[in-house]
N, C-alpha and C positions, 0 to 999 in steps of 0.2 A: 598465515601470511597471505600477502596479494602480488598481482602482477602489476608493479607502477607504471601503468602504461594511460591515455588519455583516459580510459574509461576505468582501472582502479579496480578490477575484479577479480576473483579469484577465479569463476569460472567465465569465461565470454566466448560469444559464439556470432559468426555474422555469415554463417552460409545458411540456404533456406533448408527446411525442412527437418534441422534439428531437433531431436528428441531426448530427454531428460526425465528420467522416469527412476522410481522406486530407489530412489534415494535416499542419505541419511544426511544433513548437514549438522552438528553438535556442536554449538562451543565456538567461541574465539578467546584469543589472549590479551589477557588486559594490559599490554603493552600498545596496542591498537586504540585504544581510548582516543575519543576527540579526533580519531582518523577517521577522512571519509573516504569507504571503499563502498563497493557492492558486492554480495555472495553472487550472484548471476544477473549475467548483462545478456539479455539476446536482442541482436539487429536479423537482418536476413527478413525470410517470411517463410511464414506456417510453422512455427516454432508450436510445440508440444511441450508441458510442463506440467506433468501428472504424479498422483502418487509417491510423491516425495515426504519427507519430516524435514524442518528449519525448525532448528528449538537453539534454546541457549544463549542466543546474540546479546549476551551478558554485558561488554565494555563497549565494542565500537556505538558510537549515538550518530553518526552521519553516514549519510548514501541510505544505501537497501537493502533489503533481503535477495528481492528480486527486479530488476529494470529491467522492460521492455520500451525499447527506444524507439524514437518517432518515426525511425530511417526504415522500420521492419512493419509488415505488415501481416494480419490474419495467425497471429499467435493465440496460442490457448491456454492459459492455467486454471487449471482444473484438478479437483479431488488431491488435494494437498494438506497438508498440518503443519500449522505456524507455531508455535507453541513456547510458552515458559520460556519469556525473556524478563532478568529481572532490570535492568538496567539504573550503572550506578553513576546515573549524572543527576538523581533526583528529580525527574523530569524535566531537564534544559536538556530536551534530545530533539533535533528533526530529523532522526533515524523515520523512514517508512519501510511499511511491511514491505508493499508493494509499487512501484513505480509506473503507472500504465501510462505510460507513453513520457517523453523526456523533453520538452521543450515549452519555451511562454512563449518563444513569435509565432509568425503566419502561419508555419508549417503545424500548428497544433488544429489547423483548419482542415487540415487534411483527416479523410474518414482511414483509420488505419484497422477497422475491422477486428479491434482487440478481444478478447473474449476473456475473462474471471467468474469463472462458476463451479459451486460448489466447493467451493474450500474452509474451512476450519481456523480461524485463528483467536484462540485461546490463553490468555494472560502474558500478551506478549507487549510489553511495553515500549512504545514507539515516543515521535511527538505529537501536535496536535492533529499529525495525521495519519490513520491506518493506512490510508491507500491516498495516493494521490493521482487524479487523473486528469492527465495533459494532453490529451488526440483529441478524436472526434470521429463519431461513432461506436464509439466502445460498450462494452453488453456486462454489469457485472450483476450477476446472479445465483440467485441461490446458494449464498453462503453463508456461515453461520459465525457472528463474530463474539467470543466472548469476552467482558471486561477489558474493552479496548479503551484507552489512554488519549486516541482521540478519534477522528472520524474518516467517512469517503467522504472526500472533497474531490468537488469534481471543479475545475480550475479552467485551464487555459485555452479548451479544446470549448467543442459546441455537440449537441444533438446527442448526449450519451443515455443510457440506458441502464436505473437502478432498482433491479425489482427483486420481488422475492427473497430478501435476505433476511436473515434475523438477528437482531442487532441487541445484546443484554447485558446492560450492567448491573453486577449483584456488588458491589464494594463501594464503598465510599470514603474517599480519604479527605477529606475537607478542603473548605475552597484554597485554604493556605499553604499547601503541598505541592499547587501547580499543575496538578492534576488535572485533565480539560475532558473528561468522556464526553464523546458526543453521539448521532449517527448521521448526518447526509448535509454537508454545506455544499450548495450551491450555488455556481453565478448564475445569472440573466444571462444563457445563450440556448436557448429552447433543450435542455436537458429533460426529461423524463422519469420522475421517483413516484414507482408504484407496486401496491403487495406487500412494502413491508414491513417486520414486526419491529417495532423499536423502542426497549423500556429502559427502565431504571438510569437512564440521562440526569445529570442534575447539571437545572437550566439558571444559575447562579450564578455565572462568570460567560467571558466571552465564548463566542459558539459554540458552547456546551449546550443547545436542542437536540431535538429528536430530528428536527429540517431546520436550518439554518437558510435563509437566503442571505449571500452577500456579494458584495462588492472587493474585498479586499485583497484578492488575487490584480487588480486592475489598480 
């Protein structure tokens, strides 16, 4: 279950220097289908997010694994495992892995010093986006994403930072399944993709590349 409250999360947190460590998140109930919740919302600053396992997010397809919202600043997720999500909406899901940062106005102009590195996520089906990021300034690095369903998009915010990750799709379900693997769409707001590895994309339907430039957040 969730906490119906504006932000819909089972865990949420808005004082600074929260820590979330060495956890286990397994499983939801597929009475949640079509509900949009979040497994973790942090606002506050200096938020820590290590060491954890998110597997299972089987039913719900909307909200997140994890949100860090626009309001918080200089959080870190790091050294995590996203893992084995089968998800039964056939892919009409904008479940995201990850949510870095939570807003399309002005406030996405703000540099909120996000940090994503080094995380693991591993046959975990989302929508067309593994991560979506909505600040500015954000750092997401060195992480290793396998058989993702769609991509980082780096959206609303400006000046972020995409390096060193490794991005691999080994499956192929045809272009008729919905399926969108991608790795890195980005808008025109001076973003930065550099270092890294990006294969088996099949560049057949919409922003299914290895680098996607677009417009369609605007």
């Amino acid at each position: 279950s969730y906490c119906d409250t504006e932000e819909q999360a089972i865990i949420y947190s808005e004082g600074d220097n929260f820590v979330f460590s060495h956890n286990i998140m397994d499983g939801d109930q597929a009475s949640l289908n079509n509900e949009t919740y979040h497994w973790l919302v942090v606002k506050g600053n200096s938020a820590v997010i290590e060491r954890n396992t998110f597997s299972k997010r089987n039913n719900a397809v909307k909200g997140s694994v994890v949100k860090l919202a626009s309001s918080g600043t200089a959080h870190t997720v790091q050294y995590n495992l996203f893992s084995d999500s089968q998800d039964n909406s056939s892919f009409d899901s904008s479940l995201l892995v990850l949510n870095v940062g939570s807003t399309t106005g002005t406030d996405a102009a703000q540099s909120n010093d996000f940090k994503v590195q080094y995380n693991r996520i591993e046959n975990f089906v989302s929508g067309r986006r593994v991560m979506r990021v909505q600040t500015s300034g954000a750092t997401i690095k060195g992480n290793t994403i396998v058989n993702p369903n769609g991509a980082i998009s780096l959206e609303d915010g400006g000046f972020n930072t995409v390096s060193d990750n490794i991005i691999i799709r080994e499956t192929n379900l045809g272009a008729d399944s919905g399926d969108r693997p991608g790795g890195v769409l980005i808008t025109p707001l001076g973003h930065t993709v550099t270092n890294n590895y990006i294969a088996g994309t099949r560049a057949d339907g919409k922003e299914t590349g290895g680098i996607v430039f677009t417009a369609n957040p605007f």
